[in-house]
KOLGU-4560 file (N, C-alpha, C; in nm, 3 decimals, padded with zeros to 5 digits):
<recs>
<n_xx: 10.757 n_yy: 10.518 n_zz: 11.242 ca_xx: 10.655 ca_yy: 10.436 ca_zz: 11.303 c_xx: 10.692 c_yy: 10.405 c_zz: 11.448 mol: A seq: 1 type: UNK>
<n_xx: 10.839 n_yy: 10.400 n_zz: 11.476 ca_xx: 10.817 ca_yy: 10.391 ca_zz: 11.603 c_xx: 10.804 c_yy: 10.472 c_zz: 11.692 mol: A seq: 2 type: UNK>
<n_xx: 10.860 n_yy: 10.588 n_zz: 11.673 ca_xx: 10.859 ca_yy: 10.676 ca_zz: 11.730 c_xx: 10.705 c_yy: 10.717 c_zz: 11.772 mol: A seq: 3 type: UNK>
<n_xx: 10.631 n_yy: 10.665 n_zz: 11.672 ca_xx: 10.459 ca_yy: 10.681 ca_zz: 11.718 c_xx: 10.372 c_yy: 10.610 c_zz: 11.817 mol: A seq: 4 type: UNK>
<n_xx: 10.490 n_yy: 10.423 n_zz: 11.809 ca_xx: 10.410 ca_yy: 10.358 ca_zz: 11.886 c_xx: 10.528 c_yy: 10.404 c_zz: 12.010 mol: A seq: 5 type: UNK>
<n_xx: 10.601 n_yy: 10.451 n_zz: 12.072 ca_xx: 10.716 ca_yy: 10.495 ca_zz: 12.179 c_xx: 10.600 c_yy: 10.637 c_zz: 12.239 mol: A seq: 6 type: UNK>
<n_xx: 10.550 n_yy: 10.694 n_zz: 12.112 ca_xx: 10.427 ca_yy: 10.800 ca_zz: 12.220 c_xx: 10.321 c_yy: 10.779 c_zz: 12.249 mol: A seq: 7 type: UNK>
<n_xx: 10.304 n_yy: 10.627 n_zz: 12.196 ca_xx: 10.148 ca_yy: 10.584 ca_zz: 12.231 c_xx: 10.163 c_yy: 10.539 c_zz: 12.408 mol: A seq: 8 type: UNK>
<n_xx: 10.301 n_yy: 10.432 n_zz: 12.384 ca_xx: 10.310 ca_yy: 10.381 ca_zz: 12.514 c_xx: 10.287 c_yy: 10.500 c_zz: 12.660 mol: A seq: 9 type: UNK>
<n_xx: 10.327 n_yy: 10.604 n_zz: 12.590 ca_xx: 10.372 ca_yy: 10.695 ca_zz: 12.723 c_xx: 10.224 c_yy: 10.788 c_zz: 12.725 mol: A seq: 10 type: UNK>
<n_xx: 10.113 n_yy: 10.766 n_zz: 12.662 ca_xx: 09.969 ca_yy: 10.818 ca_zz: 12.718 c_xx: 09.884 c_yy: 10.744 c_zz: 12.808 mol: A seq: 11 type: UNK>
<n_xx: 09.821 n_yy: 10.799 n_zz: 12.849 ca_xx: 09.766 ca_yy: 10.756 ca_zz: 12.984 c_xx: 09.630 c_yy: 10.664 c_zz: 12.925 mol: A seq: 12 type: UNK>
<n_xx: 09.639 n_yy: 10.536 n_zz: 13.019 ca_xx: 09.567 ca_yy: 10.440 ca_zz: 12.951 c_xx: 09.378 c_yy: 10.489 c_zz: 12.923 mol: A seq: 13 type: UNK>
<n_xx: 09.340 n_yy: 10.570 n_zz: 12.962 ca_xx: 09.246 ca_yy: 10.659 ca_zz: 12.911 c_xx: 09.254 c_yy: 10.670 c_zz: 12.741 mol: A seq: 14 type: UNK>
<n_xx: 09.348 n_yy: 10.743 n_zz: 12.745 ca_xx: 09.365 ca_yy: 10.797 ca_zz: 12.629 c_xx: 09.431 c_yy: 10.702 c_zz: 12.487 mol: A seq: 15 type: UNK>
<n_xx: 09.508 n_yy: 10.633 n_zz: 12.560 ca_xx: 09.531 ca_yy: 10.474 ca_zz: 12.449 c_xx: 09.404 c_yy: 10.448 c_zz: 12.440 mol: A seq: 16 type: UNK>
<n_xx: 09.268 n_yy: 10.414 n_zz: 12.509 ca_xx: 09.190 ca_yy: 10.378 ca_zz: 12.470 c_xx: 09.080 c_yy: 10.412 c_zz: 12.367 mol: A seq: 17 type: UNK>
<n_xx: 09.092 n_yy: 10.579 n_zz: 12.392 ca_xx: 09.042 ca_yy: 10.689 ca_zz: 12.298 c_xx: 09.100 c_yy: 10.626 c_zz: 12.214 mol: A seq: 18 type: UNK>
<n_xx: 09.242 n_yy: 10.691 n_zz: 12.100 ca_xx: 09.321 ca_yy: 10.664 ca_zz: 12.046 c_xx: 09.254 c_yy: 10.545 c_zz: 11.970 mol: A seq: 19 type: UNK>
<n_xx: 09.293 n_yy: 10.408 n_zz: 12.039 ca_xx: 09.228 ca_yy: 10.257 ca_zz: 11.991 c_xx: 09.098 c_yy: 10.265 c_zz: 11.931 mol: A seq: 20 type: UNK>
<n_xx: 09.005 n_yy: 10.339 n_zz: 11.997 ca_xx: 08.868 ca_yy: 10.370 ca_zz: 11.950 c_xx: 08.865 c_yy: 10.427 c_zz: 11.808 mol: A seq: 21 type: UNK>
<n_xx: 08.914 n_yy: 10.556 n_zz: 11.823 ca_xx: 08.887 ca_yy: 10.631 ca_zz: 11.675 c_xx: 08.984 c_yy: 10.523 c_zz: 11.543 mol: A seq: 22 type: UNK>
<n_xx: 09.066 n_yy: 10.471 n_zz: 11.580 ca_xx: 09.134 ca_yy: 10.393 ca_zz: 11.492 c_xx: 09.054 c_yy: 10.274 c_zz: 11.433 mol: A seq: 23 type: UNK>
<n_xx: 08.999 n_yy: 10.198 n_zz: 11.541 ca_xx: 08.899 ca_yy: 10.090 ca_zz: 11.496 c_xx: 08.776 c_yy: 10.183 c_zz: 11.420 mol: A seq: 24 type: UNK>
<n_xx: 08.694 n_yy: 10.253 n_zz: 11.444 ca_xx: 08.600 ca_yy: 10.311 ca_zz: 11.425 c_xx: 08.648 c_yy: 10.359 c_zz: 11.265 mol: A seq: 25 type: UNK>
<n_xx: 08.763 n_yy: 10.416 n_zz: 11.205 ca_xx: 08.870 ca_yy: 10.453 ca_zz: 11.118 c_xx: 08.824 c_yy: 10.274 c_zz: 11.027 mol: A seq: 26 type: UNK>
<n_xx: 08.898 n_yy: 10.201 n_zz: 11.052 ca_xx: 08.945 ca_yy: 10.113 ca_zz: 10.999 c_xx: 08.795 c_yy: 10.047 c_zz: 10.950 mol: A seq: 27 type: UNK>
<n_xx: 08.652 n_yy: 10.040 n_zz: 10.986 ca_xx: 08.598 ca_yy: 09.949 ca_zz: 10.927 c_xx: 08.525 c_yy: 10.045 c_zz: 10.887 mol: A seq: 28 type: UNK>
<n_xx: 08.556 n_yy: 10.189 n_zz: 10.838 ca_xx: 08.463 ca_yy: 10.330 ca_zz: 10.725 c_xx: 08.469 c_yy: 10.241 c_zz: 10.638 mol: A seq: 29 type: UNK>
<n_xx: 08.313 n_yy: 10.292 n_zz: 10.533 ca_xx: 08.351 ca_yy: 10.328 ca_zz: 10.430 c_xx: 08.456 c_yy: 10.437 c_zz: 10.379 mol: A seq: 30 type: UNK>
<n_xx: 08.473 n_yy: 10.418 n_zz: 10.236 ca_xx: 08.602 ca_yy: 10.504 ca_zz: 10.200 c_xx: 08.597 c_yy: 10.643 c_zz: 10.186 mol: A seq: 31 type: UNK>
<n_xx: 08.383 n_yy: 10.706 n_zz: 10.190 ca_xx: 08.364 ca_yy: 10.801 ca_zz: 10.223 c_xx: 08.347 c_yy: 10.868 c_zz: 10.378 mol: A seq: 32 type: UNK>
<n_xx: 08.359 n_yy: 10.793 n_zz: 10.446 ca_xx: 08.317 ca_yy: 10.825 ca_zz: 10.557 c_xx: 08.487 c_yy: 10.851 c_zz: 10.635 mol: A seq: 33 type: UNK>
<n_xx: 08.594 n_yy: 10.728 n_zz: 10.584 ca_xx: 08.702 ca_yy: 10.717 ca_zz: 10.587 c_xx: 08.764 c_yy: 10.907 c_zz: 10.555 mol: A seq: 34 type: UNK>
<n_xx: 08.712 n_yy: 10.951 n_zz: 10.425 ca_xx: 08.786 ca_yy: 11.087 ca_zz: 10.394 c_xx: 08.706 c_yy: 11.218 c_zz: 10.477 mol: A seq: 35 type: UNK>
<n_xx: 08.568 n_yy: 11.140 n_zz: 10.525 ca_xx: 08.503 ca_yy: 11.237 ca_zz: 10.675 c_xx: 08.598 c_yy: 11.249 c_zz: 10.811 mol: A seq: 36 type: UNK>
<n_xx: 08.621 n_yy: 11.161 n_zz: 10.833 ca_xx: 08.691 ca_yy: 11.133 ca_zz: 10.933 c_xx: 08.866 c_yy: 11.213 c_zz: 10.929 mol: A seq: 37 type: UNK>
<n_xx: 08.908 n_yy: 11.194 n_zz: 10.808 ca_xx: 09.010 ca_yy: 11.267 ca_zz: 10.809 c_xx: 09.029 c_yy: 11.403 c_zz: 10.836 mol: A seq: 38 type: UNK>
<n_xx: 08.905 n_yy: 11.457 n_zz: 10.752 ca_xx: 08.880 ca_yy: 11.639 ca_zz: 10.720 c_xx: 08.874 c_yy: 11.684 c_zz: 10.887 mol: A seq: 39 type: UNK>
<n_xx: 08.791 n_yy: 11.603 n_zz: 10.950 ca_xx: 08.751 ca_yy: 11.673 ca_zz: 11.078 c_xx: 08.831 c_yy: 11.609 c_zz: 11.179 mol: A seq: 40 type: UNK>
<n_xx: 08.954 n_yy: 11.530 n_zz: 11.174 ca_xx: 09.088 ca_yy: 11.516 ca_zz: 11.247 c_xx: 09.185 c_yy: 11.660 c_zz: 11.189 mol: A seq: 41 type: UNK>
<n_xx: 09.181 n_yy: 11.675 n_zz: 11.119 ca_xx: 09.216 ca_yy: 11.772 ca_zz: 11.050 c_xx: 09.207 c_yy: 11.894 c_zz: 11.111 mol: A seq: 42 type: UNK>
<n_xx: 09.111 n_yy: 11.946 n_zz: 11.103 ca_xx: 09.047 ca_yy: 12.027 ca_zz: 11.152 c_xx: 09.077 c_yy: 12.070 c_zz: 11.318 mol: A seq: 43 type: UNK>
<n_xx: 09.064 n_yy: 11.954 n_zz: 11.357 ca_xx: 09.056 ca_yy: 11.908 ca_zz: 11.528 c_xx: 09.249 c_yy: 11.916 c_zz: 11.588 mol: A seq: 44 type: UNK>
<n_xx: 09.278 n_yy: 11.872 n_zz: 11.497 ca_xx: 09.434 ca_yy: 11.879 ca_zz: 11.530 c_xx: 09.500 c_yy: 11.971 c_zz: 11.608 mol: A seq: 45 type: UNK>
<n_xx: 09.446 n_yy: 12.139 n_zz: 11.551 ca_xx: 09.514 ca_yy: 12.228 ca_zz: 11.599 c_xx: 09.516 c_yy: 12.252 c_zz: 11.755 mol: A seq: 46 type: UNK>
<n_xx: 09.368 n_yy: 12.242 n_zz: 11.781 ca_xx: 09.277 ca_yy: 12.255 ca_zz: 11.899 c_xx: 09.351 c_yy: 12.123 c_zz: 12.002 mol: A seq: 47 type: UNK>
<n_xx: 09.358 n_yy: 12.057 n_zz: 11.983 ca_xx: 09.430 ca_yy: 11.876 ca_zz: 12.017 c_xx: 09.602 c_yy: 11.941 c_zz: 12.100 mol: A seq: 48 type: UNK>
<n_xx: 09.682 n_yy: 11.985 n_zz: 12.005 ca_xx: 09.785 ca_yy: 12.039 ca_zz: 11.996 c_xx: 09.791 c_yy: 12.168 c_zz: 12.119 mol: A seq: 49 type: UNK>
<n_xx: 09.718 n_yy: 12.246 n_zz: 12.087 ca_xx: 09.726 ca_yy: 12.332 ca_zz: 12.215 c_xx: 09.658 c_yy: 12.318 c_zz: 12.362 mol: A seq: 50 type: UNK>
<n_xx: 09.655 n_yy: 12.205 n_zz: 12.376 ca_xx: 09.582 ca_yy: 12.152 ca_zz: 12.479 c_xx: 09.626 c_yy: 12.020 c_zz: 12.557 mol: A seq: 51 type: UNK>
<n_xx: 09.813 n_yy: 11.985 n_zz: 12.477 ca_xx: 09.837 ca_yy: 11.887 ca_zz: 12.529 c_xx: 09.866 c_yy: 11.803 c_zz: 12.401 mol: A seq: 52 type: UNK>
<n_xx: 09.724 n_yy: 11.751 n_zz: 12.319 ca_xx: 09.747 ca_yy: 11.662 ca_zz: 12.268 c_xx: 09.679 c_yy: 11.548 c_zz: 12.317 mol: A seq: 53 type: UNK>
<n_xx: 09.610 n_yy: 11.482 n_zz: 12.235 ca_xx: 09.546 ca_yy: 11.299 ca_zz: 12.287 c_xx: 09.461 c_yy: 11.275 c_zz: 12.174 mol: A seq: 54 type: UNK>
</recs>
């Protein structure tokens, strides 16, 4: 866990804000919409990854 919030600190406050967004947006799903959200982070990851990351 820390090591997660140690790479949050070091993104550019843009992107903490992204980040903050999809998390809130995350947190008040339903529990179906909750396992939507996962599939297509999922999905999105790879693309995320070769591009940096955010």
């Amino acid at each position: 866990m820390t090591a997660l919030l140690l790479h949050f600190t070091r993104l550019p406050a843009t992107v903490q804000a992204r980040f903050l967004e999809c998390l809130n947006h995350y947190l008040f799903a339903s529990p179906g919409r909750r396992s939507q959200l996962r599939r297509q982070w999922e999905r999105q990851a790879p693309a995320d990854r070769d591009i940096g990351g955010a």
